[in-house]
C-alpha positions in Angstrom: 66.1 -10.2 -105.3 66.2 -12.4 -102.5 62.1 -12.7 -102.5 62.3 -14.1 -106.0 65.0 -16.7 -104.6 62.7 -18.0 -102.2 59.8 -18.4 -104.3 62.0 -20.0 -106.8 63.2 -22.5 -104.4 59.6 -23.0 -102.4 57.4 -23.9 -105.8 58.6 -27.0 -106.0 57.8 -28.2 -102.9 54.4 -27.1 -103.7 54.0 -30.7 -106.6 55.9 -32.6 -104.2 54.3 -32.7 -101.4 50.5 -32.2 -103.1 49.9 -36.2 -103.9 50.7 -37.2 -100.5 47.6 -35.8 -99.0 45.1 -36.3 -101.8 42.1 -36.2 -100.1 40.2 -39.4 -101.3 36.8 -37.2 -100.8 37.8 -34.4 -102.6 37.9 -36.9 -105.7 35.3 -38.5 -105.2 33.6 -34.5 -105.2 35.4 -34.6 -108.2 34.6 -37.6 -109.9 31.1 -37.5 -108.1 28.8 -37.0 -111.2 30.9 -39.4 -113.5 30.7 -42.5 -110.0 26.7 -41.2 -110.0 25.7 -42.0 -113.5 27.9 -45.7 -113.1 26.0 -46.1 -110.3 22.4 -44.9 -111.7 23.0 -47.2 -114.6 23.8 -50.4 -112.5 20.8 -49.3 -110.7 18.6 -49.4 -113.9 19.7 -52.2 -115.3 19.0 -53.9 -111.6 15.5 -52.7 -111.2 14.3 -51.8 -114.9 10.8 -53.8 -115.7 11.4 -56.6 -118.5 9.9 -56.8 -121.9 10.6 -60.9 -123.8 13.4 -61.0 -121.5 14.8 -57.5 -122.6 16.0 -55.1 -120.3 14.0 -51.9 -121.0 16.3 -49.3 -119.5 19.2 -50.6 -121.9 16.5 -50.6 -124.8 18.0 -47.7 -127.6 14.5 -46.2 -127.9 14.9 -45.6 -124.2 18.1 -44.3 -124.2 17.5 -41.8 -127.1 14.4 -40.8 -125.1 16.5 -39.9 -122.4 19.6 -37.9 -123.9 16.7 -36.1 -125.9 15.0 -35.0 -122.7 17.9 -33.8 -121.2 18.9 -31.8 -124.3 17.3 -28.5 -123.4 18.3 -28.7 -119.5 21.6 -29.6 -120.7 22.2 -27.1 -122.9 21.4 -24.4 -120.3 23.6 -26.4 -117.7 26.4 -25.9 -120.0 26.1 -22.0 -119.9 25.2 -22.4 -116.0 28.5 -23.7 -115.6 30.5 -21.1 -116.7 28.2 -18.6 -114.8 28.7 -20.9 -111.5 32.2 -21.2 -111.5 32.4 -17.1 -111.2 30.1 -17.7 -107.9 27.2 -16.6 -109.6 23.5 -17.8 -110.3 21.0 -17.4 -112.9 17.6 -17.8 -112.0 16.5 -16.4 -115.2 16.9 -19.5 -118.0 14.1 -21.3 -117.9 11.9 -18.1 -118.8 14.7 -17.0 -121.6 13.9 -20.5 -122.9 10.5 -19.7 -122.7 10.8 -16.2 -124.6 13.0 -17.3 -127.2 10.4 -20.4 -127.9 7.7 -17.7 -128.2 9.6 -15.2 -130.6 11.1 -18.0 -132.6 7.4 -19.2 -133.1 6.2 -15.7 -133.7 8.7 -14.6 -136.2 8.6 -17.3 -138.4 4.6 -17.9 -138.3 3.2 -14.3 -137.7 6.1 -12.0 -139.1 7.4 -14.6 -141.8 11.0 -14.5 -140.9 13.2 -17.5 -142.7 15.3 -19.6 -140.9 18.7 -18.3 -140.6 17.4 -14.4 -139.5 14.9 -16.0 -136.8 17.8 -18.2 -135.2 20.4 -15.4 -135.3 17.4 -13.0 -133.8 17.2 -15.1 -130.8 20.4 -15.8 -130.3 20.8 -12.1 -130.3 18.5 -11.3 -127.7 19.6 -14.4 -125.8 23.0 -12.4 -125.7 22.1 -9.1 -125.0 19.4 -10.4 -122.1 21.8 -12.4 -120.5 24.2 -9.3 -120.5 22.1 -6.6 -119.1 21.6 -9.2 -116.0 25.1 -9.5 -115.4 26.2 -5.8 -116.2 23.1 -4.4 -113.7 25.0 -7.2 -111.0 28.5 -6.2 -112.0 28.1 -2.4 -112.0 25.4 -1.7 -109.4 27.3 -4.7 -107.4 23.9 -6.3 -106.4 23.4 -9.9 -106.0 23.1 -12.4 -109.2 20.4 -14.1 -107.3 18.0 -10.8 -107.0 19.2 -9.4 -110.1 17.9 -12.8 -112.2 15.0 -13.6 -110.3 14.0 -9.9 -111.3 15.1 -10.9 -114.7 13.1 -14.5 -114.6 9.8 -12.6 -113.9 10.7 -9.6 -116.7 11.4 -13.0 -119.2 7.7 -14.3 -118.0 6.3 -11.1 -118.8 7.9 -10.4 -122.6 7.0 -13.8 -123.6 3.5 -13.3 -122.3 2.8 -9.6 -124.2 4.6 -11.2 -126.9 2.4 -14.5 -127.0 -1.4 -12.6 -125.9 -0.7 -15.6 -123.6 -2.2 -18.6 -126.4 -0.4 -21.4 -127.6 1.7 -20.1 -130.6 1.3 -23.1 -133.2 4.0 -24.3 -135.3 3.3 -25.5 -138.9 5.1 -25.9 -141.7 4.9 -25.0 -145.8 6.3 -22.3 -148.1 4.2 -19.4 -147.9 2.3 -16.6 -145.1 2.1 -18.9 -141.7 3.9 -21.6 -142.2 7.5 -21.8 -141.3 10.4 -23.5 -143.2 9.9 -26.9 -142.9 13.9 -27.3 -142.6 13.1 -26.1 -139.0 11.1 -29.3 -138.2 14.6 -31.2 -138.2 15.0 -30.3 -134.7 12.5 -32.9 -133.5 13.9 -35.7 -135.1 16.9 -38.4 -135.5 19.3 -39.0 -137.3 21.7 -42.4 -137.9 19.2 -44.6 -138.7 16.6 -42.9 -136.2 18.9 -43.4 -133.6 20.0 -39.9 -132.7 17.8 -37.2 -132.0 19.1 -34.1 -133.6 18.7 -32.2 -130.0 21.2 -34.3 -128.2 23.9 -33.6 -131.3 23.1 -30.2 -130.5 23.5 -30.4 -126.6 27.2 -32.5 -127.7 28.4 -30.2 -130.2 27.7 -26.9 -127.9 29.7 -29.1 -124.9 32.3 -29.7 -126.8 32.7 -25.9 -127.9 32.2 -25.0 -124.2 34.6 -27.5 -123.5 37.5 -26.0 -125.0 36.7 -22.5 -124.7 37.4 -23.4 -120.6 40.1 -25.6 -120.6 41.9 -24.6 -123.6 41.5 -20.2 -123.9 42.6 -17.3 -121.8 39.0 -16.4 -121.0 38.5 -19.5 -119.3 41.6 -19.4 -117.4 40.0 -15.6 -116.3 36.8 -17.9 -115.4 38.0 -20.1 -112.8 40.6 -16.9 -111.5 37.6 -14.7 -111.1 35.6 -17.8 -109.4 38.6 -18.6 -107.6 39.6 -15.2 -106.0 37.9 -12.2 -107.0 40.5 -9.7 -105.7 43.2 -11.5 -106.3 42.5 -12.1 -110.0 41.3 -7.7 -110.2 45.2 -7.4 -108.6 46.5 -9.3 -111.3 45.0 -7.9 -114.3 42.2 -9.9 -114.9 39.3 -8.0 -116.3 36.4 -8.9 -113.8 33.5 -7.0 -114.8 33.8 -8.1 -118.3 34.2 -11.8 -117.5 30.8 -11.1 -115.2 29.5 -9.9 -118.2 30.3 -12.0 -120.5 29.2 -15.5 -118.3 25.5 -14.3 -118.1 25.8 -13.5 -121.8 27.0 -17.0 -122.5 23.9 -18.3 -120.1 21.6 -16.4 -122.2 22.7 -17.5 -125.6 22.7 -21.1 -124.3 18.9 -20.1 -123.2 18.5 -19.3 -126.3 19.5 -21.9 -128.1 17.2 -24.1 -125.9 14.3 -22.2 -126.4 15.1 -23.0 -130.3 15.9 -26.2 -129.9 12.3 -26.7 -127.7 10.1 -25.0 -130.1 12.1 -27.0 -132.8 11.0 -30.5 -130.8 7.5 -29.9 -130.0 6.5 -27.6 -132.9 4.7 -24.5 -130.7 6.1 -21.8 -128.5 4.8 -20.7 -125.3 5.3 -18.1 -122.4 4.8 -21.5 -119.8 7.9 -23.4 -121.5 10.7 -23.8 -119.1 9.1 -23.6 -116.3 11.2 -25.4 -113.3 14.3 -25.6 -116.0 17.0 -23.7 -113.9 16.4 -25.8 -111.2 17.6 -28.8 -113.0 20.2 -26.9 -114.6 21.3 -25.7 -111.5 21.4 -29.3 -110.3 22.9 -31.0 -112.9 26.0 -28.4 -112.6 26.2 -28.9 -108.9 26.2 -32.7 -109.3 29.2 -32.2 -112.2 31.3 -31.0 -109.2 31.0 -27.4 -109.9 31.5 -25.9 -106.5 29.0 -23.5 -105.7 31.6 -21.6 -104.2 33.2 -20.8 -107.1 36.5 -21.6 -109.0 36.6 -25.1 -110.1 34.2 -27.4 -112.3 33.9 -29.1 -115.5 31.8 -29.2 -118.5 32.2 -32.7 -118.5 31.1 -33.2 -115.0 27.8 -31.2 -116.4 27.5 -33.1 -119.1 27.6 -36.5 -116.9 25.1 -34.5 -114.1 22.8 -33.8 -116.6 22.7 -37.4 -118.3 22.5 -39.1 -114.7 19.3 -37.2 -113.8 17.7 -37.8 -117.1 18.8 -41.5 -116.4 17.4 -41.6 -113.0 14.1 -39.7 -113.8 13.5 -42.5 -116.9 14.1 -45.5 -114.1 11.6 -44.2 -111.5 9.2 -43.3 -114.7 9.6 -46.8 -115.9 8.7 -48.1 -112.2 6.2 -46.4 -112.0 7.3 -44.0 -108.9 5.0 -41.1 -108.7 6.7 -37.4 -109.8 6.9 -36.4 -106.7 8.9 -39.3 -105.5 11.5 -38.5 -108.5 11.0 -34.8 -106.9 12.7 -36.1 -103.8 15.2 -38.0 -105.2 16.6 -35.3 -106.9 16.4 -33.1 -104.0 18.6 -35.8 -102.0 21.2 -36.1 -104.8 21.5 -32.2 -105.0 21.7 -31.9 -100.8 24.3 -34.8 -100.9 26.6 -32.9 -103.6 25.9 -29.6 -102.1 26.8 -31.5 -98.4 30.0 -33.6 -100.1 31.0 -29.8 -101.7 30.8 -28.0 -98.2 32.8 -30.9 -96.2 35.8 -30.6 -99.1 35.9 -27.4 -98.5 36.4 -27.4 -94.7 38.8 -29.5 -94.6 40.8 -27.5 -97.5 40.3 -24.3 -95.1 41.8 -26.4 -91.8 44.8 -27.7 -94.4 45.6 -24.2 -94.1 
């Protein structure tokens, strides 16, 4: 009885004393991707080229260009996040994109699949490829990052037997090779051709991911099993599944990516997504995911991901080189990684 006095009486102290040593850089960590795109958009309007007197950057044909490129990396970011906040990695998404671009071409064109059973297909093996990953990490206890850069290569490899490595050629009609011309929607805009039909995809699948973190019990066993591992198996928390269940969620969002990307450019191909997880990766870390595990948002992804796009279109419109843009990104993703690290030291000395 007189343990459950004293924590009765010491958790109060605990919302007390918390705002008086904020630490200003652990909110700017915080707030770091949401300062980054403020400050990427200053920049573009600053140094974007001129057209009549028009601003290019700020031009809505530019825009749309660059919330439809960062559809695809976007929508895997979203399902990285949930798999980073456990303290895991998945190296695997940009060849799951890959597959499911080549089987959504070749059951549509070669095997004359409709619509709805092609995309539920996918999806499907999306799912169950993401889940195998995490079940071989979570029950043979091996690290995420062997386990999916074993499962990027195996990815490669499926989409090449199922491709005989060619181009797989999109068209559309009613009848043998030709898919349902419904399907081409994916590739173009909406709202007056304003919006392309990718980025309400990439919104509408935030949003979902959204709530399902902040608002459901599974995501409150997300950030406990990123948080502390042990301590969340001590208090009930059902670990392996939520392991499980992450790297499923990170291959349905591949998934859906792969649609959306054949969808876009009207072909499938075992090369597509080829660097994607790298960008993923980067627009979580820059969202203030900590790549330690246990905190992040899916807004914070969703502003990381729009911030690189923005920044990739500036240097493009410049006229920087790619490899310039390369190394750009590579500083932004050392500083957040850097900014991450420092928070966390001083958390560990606060102790």
């Amino acid at each position: 009885m007189s343990e459950q006095k004293i924590s009765v009486t010491a958790s109060p102290a605990v919302p007390a004393a918390a705002p008086k040593h904020r630490d200003p850089l652990a909110l700017v960590v915080r707030f770091q991707s949401l300062i980054g795109l403020v400050v990427v958009a200053i920049g573009g309007i600053i140094f974007s080229p001129r057209r009549h007197g028009q601003i290019l950057f700020l031009d809505p044909d530019n825009i749309a260009n660059i919330v439809r490129a960062v559809s695809e990396t976007g929508i895997i970011a979203i399902g990285m996040t949930f798999v980073i906040i456990t303290a895991g990695i998945d190296l695997s998404v940009g060849a799951v994109l890959g597959l499911s671009s080549v089987v959504t071409a070749s059951m549509m064109i070669s095997g004359g699949f409709g619509l709805i059973p092609t995309i539920l297909a996918v999806l499907v093996m999306g799912i169950v490829f993401g889940a195998i990953q995490g079940t071989i990490s979570t029950r043979f206890r091996l690290e995420p990052f062997i386990v999916t850069l074993a499962g990027l290569q195996a990815a490669r490899g499926l989409a090449l037997v199922v491709s005989g490595n060619q181009y797989i050629n999109i068209s559309y009609g009613d009848g043998p090779g030709l898919a349902p011309p419904v399907f081409a929607i994916l590739g173009e805009r909406l709202f007056n051709n304003t919006v392309p039909v990718a980025t309400i995809v990439f919104i509408v699948f935030a949003a979902i991911a959204t709530i399902v973190l902040n608002t459901t019990r599974f995501g409150r066993y997300v950030f406990a099993v990123g948080g502390n591992e042990r301590a969340a198996r001590i208090s009930g928390v059902p670990v392996s599944m939520v392991k499980i269940s992450v790297y499923a969620i990170t291959g349905f969002a591949s998934a859906l990516a792969g649609i959306v990307h054949a969808g876009q450019f009207n072909f499938g191909s075992a090369n597509d997504g080829m660097g994607y997880e790298l960008t993923a990766i980067a627009a979580v870390v820059i969202g203030g995911t900590s790549l330690f595990g246990g905190a992040g948002s899916m807004v914070g992804t969703v502003a990381g991901t729009i911030m690189l796009g923005a920044l990739a279109n500036i240097l493009q419109l410049n006229n920087i080189t790619p490899a310039m843009q390369l190394l750009a990104t590579a500083a932004i993703i050392v500083l957040a990684a850097v900014l991450q690290s420092l928070v966390r030291r001083r958390e560990g000395l606060g102790r």
